[in-house]
C-alpha positions as CSV (number, residue, x, y, z in Angstrom):
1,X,-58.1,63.2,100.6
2,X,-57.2,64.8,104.1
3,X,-60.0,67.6,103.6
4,X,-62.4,64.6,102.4
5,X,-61.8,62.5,105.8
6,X,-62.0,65.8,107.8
7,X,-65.6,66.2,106.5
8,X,-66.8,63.2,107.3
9,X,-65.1,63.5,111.0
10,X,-66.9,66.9,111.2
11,X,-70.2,65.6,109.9
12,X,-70.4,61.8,111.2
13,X,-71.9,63.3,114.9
14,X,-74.5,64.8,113.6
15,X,-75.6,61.7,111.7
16,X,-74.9,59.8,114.2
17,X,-77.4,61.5,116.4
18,X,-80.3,61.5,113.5
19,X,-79.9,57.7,113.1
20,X,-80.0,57.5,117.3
21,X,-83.3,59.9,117.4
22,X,-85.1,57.5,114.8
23,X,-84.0,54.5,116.3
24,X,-85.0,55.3,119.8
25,X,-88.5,57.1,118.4
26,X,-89.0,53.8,116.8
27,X,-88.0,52.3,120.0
28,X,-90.2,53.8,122.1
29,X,-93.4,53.7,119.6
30,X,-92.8,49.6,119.8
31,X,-92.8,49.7,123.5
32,X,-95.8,51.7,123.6
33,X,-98.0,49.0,121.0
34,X,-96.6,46.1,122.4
35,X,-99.5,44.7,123.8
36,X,-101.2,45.0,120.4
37,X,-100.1,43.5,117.3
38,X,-97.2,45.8,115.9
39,X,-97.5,47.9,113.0
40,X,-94.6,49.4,111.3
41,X,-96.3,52.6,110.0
42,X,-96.5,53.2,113.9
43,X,-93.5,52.6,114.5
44,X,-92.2,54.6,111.3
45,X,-94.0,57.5,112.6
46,X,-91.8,57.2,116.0
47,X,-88.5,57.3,113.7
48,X,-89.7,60.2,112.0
49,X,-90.7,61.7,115.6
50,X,-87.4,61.2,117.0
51,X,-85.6,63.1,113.4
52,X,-88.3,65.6,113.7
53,X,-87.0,66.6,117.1
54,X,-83.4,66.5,116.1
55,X,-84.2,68.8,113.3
56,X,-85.8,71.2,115.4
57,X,-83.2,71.6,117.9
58,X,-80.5,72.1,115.6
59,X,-82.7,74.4,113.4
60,X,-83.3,76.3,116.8
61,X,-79.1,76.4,116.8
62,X,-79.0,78.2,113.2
63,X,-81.3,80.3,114.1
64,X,-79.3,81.8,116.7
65,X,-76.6,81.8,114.6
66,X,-78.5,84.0,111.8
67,X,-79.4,86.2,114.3
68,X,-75.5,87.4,115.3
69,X,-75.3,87.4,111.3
70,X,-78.1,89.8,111.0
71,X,-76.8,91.9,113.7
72,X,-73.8,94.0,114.5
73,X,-71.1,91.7,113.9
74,X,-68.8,93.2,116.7
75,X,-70.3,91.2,119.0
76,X,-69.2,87.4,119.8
77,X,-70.8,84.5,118.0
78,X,-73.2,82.1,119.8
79,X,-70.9,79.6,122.0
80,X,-72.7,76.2,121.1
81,X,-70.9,73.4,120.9
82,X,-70.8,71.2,118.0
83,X,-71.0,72.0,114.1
84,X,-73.2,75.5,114.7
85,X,-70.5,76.4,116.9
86,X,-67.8,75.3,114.9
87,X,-69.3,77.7,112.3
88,X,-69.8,80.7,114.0
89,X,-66.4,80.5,115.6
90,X,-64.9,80.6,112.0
91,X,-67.1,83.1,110.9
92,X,-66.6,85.4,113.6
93,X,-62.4,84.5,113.1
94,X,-62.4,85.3,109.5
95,X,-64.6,88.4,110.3
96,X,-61.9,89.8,112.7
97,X,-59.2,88.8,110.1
98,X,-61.2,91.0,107.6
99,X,-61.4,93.6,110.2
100,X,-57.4,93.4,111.0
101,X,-56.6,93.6,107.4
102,X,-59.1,96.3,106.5
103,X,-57.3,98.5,109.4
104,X,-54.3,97.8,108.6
105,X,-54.8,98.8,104.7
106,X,-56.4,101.6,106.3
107,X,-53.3,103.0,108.1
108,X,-51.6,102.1,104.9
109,X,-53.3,104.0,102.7
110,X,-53.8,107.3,105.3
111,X,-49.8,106.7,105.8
112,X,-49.5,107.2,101.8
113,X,-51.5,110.4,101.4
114,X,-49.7,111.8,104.7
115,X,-46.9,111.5,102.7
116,X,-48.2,113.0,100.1
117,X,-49.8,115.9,101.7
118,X,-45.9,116.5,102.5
119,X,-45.0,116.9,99.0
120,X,-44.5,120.5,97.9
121,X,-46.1,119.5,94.4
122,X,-49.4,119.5,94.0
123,X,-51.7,116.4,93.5
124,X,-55.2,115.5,92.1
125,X,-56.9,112.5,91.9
126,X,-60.0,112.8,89.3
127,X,-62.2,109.8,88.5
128,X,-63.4,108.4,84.8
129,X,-65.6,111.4,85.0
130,X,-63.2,114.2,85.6
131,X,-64.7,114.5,89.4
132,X,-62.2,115.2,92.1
133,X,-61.8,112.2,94.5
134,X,-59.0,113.9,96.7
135,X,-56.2,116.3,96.3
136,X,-53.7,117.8,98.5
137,X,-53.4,121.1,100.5
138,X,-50.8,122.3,97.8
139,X,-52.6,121.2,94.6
140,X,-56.2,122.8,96.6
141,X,-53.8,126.1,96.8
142,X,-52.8,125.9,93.5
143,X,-56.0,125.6,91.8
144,X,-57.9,127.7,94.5
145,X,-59.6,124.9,95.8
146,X,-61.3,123.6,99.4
147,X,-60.2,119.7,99.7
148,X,-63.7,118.7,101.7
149,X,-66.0,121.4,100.0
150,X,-65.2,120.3,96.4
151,X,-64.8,116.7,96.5
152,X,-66.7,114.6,93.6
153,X,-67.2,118.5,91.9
154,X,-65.9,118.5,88.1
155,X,-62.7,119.6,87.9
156,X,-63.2,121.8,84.7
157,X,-66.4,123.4,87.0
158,X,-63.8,124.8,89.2
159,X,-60.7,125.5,87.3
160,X,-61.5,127.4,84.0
161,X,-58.8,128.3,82.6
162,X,-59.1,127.8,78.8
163,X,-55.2,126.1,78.3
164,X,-56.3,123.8,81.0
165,X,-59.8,122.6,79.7
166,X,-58.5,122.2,76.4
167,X,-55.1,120.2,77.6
168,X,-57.6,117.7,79.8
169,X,-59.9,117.4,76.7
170,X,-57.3,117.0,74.4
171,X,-55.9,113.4,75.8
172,X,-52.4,114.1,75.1
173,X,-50.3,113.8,78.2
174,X,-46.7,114.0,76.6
175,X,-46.0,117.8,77.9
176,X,-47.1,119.8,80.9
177,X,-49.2,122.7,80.8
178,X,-49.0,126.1,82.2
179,X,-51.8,127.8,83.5
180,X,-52.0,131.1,85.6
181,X,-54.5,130.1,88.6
182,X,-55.2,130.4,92.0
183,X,-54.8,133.5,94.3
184,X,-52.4,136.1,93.1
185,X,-53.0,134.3,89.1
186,X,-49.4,132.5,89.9
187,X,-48.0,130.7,87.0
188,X,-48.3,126.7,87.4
189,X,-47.5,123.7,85.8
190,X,-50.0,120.7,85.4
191,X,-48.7,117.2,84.1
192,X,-51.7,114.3,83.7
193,X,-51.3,110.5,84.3
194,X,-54.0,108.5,83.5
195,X,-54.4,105.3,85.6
196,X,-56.4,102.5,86.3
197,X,-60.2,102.5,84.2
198,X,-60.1,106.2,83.3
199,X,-58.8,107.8,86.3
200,X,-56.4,110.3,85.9
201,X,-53.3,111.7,88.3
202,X,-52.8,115.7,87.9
203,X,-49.4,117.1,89.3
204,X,-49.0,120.5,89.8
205,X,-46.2,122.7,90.8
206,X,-45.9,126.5,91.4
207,X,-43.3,127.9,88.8
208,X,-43.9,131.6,89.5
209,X,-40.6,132.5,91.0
210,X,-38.8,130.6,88.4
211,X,-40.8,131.9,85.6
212,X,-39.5,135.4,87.0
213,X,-36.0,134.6,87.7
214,X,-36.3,133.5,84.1
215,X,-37.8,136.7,82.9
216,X,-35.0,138.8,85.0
217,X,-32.4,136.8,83.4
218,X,-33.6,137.7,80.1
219,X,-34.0,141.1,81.0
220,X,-30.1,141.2,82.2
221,X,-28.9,139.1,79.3
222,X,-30.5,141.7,77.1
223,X,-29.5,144.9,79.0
224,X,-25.6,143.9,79.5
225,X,-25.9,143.1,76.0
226,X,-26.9,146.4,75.3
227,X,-24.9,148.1,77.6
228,X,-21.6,146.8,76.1
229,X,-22.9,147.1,72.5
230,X,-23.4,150.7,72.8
231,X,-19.6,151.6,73.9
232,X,-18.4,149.3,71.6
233,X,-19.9,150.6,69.0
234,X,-18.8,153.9,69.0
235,X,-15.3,152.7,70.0
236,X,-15.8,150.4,66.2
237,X,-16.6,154.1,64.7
238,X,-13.4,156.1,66.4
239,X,-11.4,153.2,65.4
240,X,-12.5,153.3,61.9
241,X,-12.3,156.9,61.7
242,X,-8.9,157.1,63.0
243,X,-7.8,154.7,60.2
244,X,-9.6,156.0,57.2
245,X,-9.5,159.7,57.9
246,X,-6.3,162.4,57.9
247,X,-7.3,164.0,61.5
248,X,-5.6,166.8,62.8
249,X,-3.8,166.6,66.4
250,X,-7.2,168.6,67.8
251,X,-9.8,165.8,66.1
252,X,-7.3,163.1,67.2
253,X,-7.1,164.1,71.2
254,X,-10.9,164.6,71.0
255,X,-11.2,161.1,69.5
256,X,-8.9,159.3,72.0
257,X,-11.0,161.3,74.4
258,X,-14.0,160.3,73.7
259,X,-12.7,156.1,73.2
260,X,-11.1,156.8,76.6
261,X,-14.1,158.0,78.0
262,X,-16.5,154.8,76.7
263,X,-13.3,152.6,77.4
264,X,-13.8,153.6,81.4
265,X,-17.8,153.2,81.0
266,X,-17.5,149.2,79.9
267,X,-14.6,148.9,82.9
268,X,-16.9,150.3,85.0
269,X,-19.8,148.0,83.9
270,X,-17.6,144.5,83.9
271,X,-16.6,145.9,87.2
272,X,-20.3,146.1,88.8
273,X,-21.3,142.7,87.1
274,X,-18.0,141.6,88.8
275,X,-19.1,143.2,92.3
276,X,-22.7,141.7,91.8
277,X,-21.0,138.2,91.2
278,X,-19.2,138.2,93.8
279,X,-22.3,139.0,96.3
280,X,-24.5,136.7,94.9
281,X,-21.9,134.2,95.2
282,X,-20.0,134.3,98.4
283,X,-21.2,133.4,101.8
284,X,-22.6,136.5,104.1
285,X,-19.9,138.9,106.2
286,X,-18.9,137.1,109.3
287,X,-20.7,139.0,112.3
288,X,-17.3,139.4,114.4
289,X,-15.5,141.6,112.3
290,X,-16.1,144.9,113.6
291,X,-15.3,148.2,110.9
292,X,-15.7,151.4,112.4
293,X,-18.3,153.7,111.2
294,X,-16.1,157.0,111.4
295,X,-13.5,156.0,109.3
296,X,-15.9,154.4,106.6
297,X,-17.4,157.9,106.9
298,X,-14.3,159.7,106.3
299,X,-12.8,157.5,103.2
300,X,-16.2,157.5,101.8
301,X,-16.4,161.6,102.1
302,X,-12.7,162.0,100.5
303,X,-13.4,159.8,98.0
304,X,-16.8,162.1,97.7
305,X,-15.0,165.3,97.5
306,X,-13.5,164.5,94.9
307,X,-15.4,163.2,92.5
308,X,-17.7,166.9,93.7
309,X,-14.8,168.9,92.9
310,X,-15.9,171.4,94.8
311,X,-19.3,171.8,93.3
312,X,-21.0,170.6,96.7
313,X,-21.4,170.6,100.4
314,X,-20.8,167.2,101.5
315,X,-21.4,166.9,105.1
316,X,-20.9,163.4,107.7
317,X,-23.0,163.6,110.9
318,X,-22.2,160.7,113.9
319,X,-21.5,157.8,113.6
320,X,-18.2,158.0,116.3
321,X,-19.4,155.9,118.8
322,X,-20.6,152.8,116.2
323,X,-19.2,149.9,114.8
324,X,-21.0,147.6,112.3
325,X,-20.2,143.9,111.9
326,X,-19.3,142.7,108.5
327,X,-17.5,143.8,105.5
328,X,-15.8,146.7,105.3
329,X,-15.2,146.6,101.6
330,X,-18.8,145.4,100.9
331,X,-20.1,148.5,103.3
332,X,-18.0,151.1,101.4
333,X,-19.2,149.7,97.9
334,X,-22.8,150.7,99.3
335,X,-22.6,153.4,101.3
336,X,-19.7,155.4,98.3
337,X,-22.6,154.0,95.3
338,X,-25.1,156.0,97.0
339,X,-23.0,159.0,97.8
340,X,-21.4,159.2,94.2
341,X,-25.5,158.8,92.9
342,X,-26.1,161.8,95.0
343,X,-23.0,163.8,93.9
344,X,-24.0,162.8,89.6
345,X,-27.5,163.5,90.3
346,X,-27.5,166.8,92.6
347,X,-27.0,170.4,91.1
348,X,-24.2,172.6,91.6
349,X,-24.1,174.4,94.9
350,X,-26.5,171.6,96.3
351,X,-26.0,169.9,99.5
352,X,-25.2,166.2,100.4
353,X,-25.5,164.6,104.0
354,X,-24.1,161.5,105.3
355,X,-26.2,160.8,108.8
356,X,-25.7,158.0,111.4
357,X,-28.5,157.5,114.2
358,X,-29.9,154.6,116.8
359,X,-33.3,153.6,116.9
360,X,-34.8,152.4,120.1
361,X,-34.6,148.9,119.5
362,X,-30.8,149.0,119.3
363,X,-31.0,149.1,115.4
364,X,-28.4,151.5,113.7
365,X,-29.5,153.9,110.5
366,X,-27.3,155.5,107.7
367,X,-29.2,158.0,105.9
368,X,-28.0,160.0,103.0
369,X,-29.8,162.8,102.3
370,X,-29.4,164.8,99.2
371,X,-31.4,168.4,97.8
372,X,-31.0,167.6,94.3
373,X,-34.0,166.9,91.3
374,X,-36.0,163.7,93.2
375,X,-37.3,161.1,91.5
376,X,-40.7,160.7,90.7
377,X,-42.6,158.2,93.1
378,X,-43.4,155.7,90.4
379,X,-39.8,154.9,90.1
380,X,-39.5,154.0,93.7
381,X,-40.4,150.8,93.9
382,X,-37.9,149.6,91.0
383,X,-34.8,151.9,91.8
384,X,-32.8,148.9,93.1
385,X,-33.5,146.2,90.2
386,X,-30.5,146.5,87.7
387,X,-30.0,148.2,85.0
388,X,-33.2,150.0,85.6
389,X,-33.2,154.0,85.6
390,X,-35.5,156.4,86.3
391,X,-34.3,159.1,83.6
392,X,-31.9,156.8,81.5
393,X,-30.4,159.7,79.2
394,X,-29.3,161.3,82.1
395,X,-28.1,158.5,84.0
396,X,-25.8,157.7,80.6
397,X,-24.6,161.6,80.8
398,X,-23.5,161.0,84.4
399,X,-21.8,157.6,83.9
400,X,-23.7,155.5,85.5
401,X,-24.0,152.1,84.7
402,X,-27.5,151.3,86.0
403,X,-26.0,148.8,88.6
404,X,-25.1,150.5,91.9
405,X,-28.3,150.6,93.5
406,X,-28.9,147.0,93.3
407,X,-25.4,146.5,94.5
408,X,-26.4,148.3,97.6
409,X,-29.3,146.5,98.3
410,X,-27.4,143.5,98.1
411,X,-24.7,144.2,100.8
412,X,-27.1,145.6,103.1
413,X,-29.4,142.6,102.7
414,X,-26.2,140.5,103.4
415,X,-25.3,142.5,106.4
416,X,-29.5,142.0,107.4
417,X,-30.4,145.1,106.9
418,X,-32.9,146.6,104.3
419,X,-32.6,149.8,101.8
420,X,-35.5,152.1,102.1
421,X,-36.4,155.4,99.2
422,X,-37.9,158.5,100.3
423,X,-37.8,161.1,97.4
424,X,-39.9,163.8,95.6
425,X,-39.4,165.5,92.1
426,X,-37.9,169.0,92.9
427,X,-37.1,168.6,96.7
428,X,-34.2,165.6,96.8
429,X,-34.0,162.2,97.6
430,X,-33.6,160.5,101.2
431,X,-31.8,156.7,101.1
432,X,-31.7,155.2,104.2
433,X,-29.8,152.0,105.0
434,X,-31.4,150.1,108.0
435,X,-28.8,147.7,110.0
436,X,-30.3,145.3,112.8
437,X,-29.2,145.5,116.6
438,X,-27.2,142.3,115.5
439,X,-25.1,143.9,113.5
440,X,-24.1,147.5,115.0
441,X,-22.9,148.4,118.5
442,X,-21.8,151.5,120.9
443,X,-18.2,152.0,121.1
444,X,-16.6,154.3,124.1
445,X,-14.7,157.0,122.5
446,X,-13.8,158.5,125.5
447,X,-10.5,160.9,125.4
448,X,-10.7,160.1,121.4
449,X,-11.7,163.2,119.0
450,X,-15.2,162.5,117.5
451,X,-15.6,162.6,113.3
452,X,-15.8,166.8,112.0
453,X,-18.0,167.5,109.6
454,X,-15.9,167.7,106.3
455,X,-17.2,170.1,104.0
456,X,-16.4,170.9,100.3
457,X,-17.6,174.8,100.3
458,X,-18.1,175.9,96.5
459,X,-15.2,178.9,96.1
């Protein structure tokens, strides 16, 4: 009712002023015939005069009107007063309302794919026809694409992997896929959602380093496994033999030699996977506990000697006037696992050095340099994973468990520092143990007597 009565408020003017333009048309046309006898197709005429001229004023109005219309709309409307005015003052209202709410979706929606350019998962946006719309920075690095270059491309023109076709083909969504794409052919995991009328949502994510943690902790499962099983074993066979078979005192000290002697190989194995534990596990050495660098030379030369027993020259070179910030257990764990290594691994008569020296940066070096076999330079680069040996026969012979290099590189990567290999078959090997300025500093010695050489001379 109200909207009813407001029309008629809004539209009674304008009538008002067609009926006044006939009248006074049809006015003025009497007037003018006065003097003659009146006819009132003359007068008629005046009427339609007088609306004539009404019409063509207010056409005139909605012309100017149609004209902003036509144009750029971010201008004003025509100011007229009346119903034409009325109307292009609404317009041009609702046309800034539009405007305001299209900006303000606007921020929304750019707000919304900021935040999902933040994500560290990948995302894809394809339309019904399996053309990109928009992805992310991490799903372009993922699937090695550019986010401008390739919009509205196919996605299956641009990422070929065969499981990936196929898993977008297929329609079932249920499981992710794994693909190996992009730079480097990383290992990543792509999850569809369709949406709306045939649009579908692709999230990736970059499982590489999981996929290898995952592979390492196969490979360890499966080398402790075999590392224990083969000590066992043979302890299963003495044991048996012991209790089925008359031995004499000879065959039975032999025997209990030889279960000794695989008895101290699984200690020594639970006791590195202990050690690794531990490093993996606990937080990094506190950098204000200071351990001197000439006594962790001379307990790890004793302990050095002998385990040599005599068959070496084992030789320490500076080191007096350093300390090193951290562990001093952890440090003798690294610095003894590389010493024994060089003692197992180095021929009678052959000579072992144990060197300390600063770099001009403040940085402080342990190097410990051995004459013995080498290794062969393809073995470089894996000498610190565990369990992994360059000559595996001999490295059983010696009793090693496959285990110390990797605990080494894990103190010294606590401690800040970094493990570096220089070896060649038939000349010796060269392990070098690189500790930042952070952690190392000069010490005044003054008046105190500097570390001696110890030496183990072969009688």
């Amino acid at each position: 009712m109200l909207r009813r009565l407001r029309s008629v408020v809004e539209w009674a003017p304008r009538a008002l002023l067609a009926v006044g333009a006939m009248l006074l048309g049809g006015f003025i046309t009497a007037i003018i015939v006065s003097g003659q006898e009146r006819r009132w197709l003359e007068v008629l005429g005046g009427a339609a005069a007088g609306l004539l001229a009404v019409t063509i004023y207010e056409t005139r109005r909605a012309y100017k009107l149609m004209a902003w219309l036509r144009g750029p709309l971010d201008r004003d409307a025509p100011r007229d007063a009346g119903f034409w005015g009325e109307l292009g003052y609404r317009i041009e209202r609702a046309l800034r309302e539009k405007d305001r709410a299209t900006l303000l979706e606007r921020g929304r929606v750019a707000q919304f794919l900021t935040a999902i350019e933040a994500s560290p998962n990948g995302v894809l946006l394809l339309d019904a026809h399996e053309q990109i719309e928009w992805c992310n920075s991490v799903a372009a690095d993922h699937f090695g694409l550019d986010p401008q270059r390739d919009r509205q491309q196919r996605i299956t023109n641009l990422v070929r992997a065969p499981a990936f076709v196929a898993y977008l083909q297929s329609g079932d969504y249920r499981e992710a896929v794994h693909i190996n794409s992009g730079p480097g052919r990383r290992t990543v995991t792509v999850l569809v959602r369709p949406y709306g009328d045939g649009q579908k949502l692709l999230l990736s994510q970059d499982v590489t380093e999981r996929e290898r943690a995952e592979g390492m902790r196969r490979d360890f499962v499966a080398n402790v496994s075999h590392e224990i099983r083969t000590p066992l074993t043979v302890l299963a066979g003495f044991v048996e033999t012991m209790a089925s078979l008359p031995l004499t005192e000879a065959e039975r000290e032999r025997v209990l030699a030889l279960m000794s002697q695989q008895t101290d190989r699984m200690q020594a194995l639970v006791s590195d996977l202990l050690t690794l534990a531990q490093l993996e596990g606990s937080p990094r050495p506190a950098p204000d506990r200071w351990v001197s660098l000439s006594s962790l030379f001379q307990r790890v030369s004793v302990d050095a000697i002998a385990l040599s027993g005599g068959r070496h020259r084992i030789t320490t070179t500076g080191g007096d006037d350093a300390e090193i910030a951290g562990s001093d257990a952890e440090l003798q764990s690294a610095l003894g696992n590389l010493v024994t290594n060089a003692v197992r691994y180095t021929p009678d008569k052959g000579r072992i050095e144990v060197l300390w020296h600063w770099r001009e940066d403040g940085a402080g070096v342990i190097d410990v340099v051995d004459n013995g076999s080498g290794i062969a330079r393809e073995h470089l680069p894996r000498l610190t994973e565990r369990f992994y040996r360059a000559d595996s026969s001999r490295s059983r012979e010696t009793g090693g468990t496959g285990l110390g290099l990797s605990i080494v590189k894990h103190v010294i990567q606590r401690h800040g520092g970094e493990i570096e290999v220089e070896s060649e078959l038939g000349k010796g090997s060269r392990f070098r143990l690189v500790l930042p300025s952070a952690r190392v500093r000069r010490v005044d010695r003054a008046g105190s007597a500097s570390l001696q050489d110890v030496d183990s001379q072969v009688s």
